[in-house]
C-alpha positions as CSV (number, residue, x, y, z in Angstrom):
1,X,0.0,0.0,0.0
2,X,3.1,2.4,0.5
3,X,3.5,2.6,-3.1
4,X,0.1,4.2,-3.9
5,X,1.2,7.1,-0.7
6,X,2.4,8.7,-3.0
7,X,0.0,9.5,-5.9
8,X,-2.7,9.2,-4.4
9,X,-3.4,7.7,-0.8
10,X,-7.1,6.4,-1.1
11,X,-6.9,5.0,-4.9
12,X,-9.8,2.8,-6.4
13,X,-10.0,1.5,-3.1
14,X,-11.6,3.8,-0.6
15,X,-13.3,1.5,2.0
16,X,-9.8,-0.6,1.7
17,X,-7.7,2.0,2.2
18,X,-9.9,3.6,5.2
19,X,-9.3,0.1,7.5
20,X,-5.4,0.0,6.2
21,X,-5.5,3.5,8.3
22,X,-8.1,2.1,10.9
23,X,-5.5,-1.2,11.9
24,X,-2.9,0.7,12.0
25,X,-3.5,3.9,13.7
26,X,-6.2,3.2,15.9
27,X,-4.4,1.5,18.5
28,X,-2.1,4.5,18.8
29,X,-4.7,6.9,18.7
30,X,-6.2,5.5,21.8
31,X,-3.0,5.6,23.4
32,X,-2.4,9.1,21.9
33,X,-6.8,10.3,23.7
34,X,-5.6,9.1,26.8
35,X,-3.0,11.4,27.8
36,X,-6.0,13.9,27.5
37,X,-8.8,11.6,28.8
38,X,-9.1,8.7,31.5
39,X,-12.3,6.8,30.7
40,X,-11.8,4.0,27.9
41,X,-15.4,4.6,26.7
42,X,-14.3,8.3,25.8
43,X,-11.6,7.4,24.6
44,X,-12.6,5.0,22.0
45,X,-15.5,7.4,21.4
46,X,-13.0,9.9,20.6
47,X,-11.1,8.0,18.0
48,X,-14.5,6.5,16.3
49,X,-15.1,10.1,16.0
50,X,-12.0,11.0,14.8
51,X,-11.7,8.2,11.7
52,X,-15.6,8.9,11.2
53,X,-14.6,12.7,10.7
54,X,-11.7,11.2,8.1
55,X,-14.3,9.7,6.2
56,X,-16.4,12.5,5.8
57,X,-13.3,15.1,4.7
58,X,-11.3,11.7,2.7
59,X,-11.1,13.6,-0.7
60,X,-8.9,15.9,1.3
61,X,-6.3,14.1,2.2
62,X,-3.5,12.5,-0.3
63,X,-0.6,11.8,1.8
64,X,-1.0,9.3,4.3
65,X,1.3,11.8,6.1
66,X,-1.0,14.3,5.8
67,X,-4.1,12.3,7.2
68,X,-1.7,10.8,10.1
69,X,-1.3,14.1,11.3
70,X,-5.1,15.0,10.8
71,X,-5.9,12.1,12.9
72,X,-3.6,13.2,15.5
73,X,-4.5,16.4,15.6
74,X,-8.8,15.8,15.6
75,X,-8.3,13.3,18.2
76,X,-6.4,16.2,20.4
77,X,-9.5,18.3,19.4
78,X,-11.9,16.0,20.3
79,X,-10.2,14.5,23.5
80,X,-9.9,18.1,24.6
81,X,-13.4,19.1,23.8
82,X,-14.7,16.2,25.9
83,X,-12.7,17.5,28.8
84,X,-14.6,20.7,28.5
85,X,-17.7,19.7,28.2
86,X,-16.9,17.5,31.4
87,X,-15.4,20.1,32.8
88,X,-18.5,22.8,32.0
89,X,-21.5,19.8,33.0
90,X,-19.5,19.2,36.7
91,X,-19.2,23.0,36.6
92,X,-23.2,23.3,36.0
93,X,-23.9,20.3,38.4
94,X,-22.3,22.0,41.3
95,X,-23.9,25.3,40.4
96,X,-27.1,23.7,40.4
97,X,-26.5,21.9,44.0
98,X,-25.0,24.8,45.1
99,X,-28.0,26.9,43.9
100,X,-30.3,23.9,45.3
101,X,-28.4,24.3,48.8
102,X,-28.1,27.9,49.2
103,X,-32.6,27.9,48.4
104,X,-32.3,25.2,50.8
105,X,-30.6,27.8,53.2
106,X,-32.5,30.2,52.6
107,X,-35.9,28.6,52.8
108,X,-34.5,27.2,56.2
109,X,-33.6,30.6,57.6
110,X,-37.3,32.1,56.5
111,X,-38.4,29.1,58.3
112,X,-36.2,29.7,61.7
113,X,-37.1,33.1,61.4
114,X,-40.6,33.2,61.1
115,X,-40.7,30.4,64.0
116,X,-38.2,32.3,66.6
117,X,-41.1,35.4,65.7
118,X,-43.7,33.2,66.7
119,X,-42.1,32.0,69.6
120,X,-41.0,35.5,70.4
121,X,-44.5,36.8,70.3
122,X,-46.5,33.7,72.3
123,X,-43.2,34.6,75.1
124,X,-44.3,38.6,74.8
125,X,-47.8,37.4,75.8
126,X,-47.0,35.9,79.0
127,X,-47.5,38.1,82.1
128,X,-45.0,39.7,83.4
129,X,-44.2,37.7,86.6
130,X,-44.1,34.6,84.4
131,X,-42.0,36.3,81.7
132,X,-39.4,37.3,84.0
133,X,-39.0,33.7,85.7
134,X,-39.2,31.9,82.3
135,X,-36.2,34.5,81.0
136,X,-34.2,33.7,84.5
137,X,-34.6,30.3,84.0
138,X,-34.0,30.3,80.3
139,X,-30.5,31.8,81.5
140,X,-29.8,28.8,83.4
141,X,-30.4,30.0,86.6
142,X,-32.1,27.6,89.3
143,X,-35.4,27.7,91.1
144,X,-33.5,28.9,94.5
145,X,-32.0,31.4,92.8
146,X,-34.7,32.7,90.7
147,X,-36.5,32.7,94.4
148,X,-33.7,34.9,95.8
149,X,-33.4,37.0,93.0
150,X,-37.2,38.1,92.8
151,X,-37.8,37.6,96.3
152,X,-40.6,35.3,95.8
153,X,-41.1,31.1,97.3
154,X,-39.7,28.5,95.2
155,X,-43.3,26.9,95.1
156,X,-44.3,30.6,93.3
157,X,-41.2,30.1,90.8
158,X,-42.4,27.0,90.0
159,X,-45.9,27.7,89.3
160,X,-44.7,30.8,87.0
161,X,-42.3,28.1,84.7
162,X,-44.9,25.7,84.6
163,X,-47.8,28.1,83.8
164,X,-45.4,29.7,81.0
165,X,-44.5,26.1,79.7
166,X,-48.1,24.9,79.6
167,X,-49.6,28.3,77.8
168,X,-46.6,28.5,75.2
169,X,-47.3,24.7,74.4
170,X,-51.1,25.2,74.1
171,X,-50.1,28.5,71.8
172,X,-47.6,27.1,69.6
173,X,-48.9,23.3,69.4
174,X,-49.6,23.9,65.5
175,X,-46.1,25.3,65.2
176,X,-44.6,22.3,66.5
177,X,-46.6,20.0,64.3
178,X,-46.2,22.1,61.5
179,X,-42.2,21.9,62.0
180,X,-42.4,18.0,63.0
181,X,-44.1,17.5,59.4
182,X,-41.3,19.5,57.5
């Protein structure tokens, strides 16, 4: 076949000549893709592509010299396009999870929000006497020390917790099923 090079490479012969090419560049062609690319499947996709993209543009090509070098060079192209086109999809998948997370995010914090207002507003309601104990207590301070520091029983400190724990329980009930169902 090296004789008919150099006239011209594809002759009477087209289909003949094509796998003459095929069996004896394809192997380094695959070699050649995966310096660029790591996945075998690609890779033989790339080179497919590359000798189908021959075929189209044959009547080009003379030399055999001339359509090594084409090969080479379209399978760099097409190696390095599939590495952008990875590269731009991961690039869209994470914006789209980041996007997902940060609506995620901020759906949460509406959510938080809107429940520490409602919390904030059933606590407001309280009396004052009840209010003030609850707070104490909220700080971590102790029933004895609530006592001391308001100058009222323990007994009184008590009744003030657990009237403020049953009436913000009763108020916000559908708010607590609400978030138990999210």
């Amino acid at each position: 076949m090296e004789s008919q090079i150099t006239t011209n490479f594809w002759g009477q012969d087209s289909d003949k000549a094509f796998r003459y090419l095929y069996d004896k560049y394809a192997s380094t062609l695959r070699y050649f893709s995966a310096k660029y690319v790591d996945d075998d499947a690609t890779i033989e996709d790339v080179v497919q592509d590359a000798f189908l993209n021959l075929w189209e543009k044959r009547n080009e090509f003379k030399t055999e010299s001339t359509i090594k070098a084409y090969l080479y060079k379209i399978v760099r192209s097409f190696s390095v396009d599939t590495i952008r086109r990875r590269n731009i999809a991961n690039r869209y998948a994470e914006k789209i999870v980041l996007e997902k997370e940060d609506q995620e995010f901020f759906l949460e914090n509406i959510v938080e929000s809107e429940v520490f207002q409602m919390i904030q507003t059933v606590f407001n309601e309280l009396s004052p006497s009840c209010r003030e104990v609850y707070q104490l207590s909220l700080h971590g301070k102790s029933h004895e020390e609530i006592s001391q520091l308001l100058d009222i029983s323990i007994n009184t400190v008590k009744k003030h917790k657990n009237n403020a724990n049953h009436y913000m329980r009763e108020r916000l009930k559908h708010v607590l099923s609400i978030l138990l169902y999210i």
